[in-house]
Structure formats: structure tokens, C-alpha cells
C-alpha positions in Angstrom: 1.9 -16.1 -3.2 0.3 -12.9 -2.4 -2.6 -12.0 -5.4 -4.1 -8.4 -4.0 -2.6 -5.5 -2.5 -4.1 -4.7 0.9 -4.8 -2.0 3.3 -1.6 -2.2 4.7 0.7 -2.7 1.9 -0.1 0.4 0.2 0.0 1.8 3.5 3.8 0.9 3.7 4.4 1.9 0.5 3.2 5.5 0.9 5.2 5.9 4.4 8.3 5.1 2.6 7.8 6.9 -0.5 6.9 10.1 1.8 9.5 10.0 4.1 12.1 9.5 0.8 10.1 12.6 -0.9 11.2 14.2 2.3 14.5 13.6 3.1 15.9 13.8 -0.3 18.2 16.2 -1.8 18.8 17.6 -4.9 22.6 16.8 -5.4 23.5 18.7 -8.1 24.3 22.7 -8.5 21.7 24.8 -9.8 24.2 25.8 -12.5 24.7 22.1 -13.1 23.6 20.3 -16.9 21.9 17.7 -14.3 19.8 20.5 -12.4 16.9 20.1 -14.6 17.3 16.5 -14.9 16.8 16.6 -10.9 14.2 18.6 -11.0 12.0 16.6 -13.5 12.8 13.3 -11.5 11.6 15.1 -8.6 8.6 16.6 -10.4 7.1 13.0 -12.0 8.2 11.2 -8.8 5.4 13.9 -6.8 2.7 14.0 -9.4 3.0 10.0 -9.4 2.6 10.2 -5.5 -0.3 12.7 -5.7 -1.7 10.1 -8.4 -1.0 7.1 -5.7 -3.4 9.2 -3.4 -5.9 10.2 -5.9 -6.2 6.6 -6.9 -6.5 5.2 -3.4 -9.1 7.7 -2.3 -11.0 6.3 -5.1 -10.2 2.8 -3.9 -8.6 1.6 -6.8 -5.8 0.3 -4.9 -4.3 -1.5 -8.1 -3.3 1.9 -9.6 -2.5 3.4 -6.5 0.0 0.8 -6.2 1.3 1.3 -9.2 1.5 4.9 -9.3 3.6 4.2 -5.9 6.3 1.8 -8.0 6.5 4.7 -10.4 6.5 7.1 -7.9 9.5 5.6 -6.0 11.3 4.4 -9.5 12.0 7.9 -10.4 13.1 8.8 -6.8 15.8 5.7 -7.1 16.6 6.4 -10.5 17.5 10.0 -9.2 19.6 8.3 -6.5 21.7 6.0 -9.1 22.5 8.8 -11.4 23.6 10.7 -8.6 21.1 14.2 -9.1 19.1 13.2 -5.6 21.6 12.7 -2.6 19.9 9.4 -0.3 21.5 7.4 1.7 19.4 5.5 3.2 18.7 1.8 2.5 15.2 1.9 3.9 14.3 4.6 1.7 16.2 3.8 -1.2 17.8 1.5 -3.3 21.0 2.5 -3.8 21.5 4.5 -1.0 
């Protein structure tokens, strides 16, 4: 039973909430009631990200780590309601 979150773990939690920041698309048309759901997802899941950062620069990897679960729990929540277009399992979970 892992207890801590090491170097590495936060390290593969940031490469796959980057590359998922990256590759994702806003699904919806601009015109769309959705469009400003999208772009609020998309707007918490980068501050939380930018928070992940700030935090691990600090080394509190605790809420780094955290920030990173929030981070990619608005990204997937994007995916399920259908605002964020992402296909792809490693990035996201219901892609």
C-alpha cells in the first residue's frame, strides 16, 4: 500500500494531464448553450494545473497532487458531458 506520492508519480500525473490539456477540443459550437460550460471546464482544469505546479515548486507534493486530481476531474467531466472532444483512453476516462 503506497503512503506518499513520489517524484515520479506526480511526474506521471503532470505528463498526462498536459498532453490531455493539449489534445483536447472544445466540442461544442461557439453559439452553443454548452460553449461557456466548455470554456469554464477548461478554465478551472488550467488554473488547477498551474496550481499543481505552483505547489510542486514549493515541494508540497501533497497539494500538487491534488490540484492534479482536480485538474484532470474537470478535464474528464468535460469529456462525459460531451463539451471537450477526447478520445483517448490514456488521457482520458471516457474517451
Amino acid at each position: 500500500m503506497e503512503r506518499e506520492i513520489s517524484e515520479e508519480k506526480l511526474q506521471k500525473y503532470f505528463k498526462i494531464t498536459e498532453e490531455a490539456l493539449k489534445t483536447l477540443k472544445i466540442a461544442v459550437h461557439e453559439k452553443s448553450l454548452l460553449y461557456s460550460a466548455a470554456k469554464d471546464f477548461l478554465t478551472m482544469a488550467e488554473s488547477y494545473f498551474r496550481d499543481a505546479r505552483y505547489y510542486y515548486e514549493k515541494g508540497d507534493y501533497v497539494t500538487a497532487f491534488a490540484a492534479l486530481n482536480y485538474a484532470h476531474g474537470f478535464i474528464d467531466a468535460g469529456v462525459r458531458l460531451g463539451v471537450f472532444k477526447g478520445e483517448d483512453n490514456r488521457l482520458f476516462a471516457f474517451g
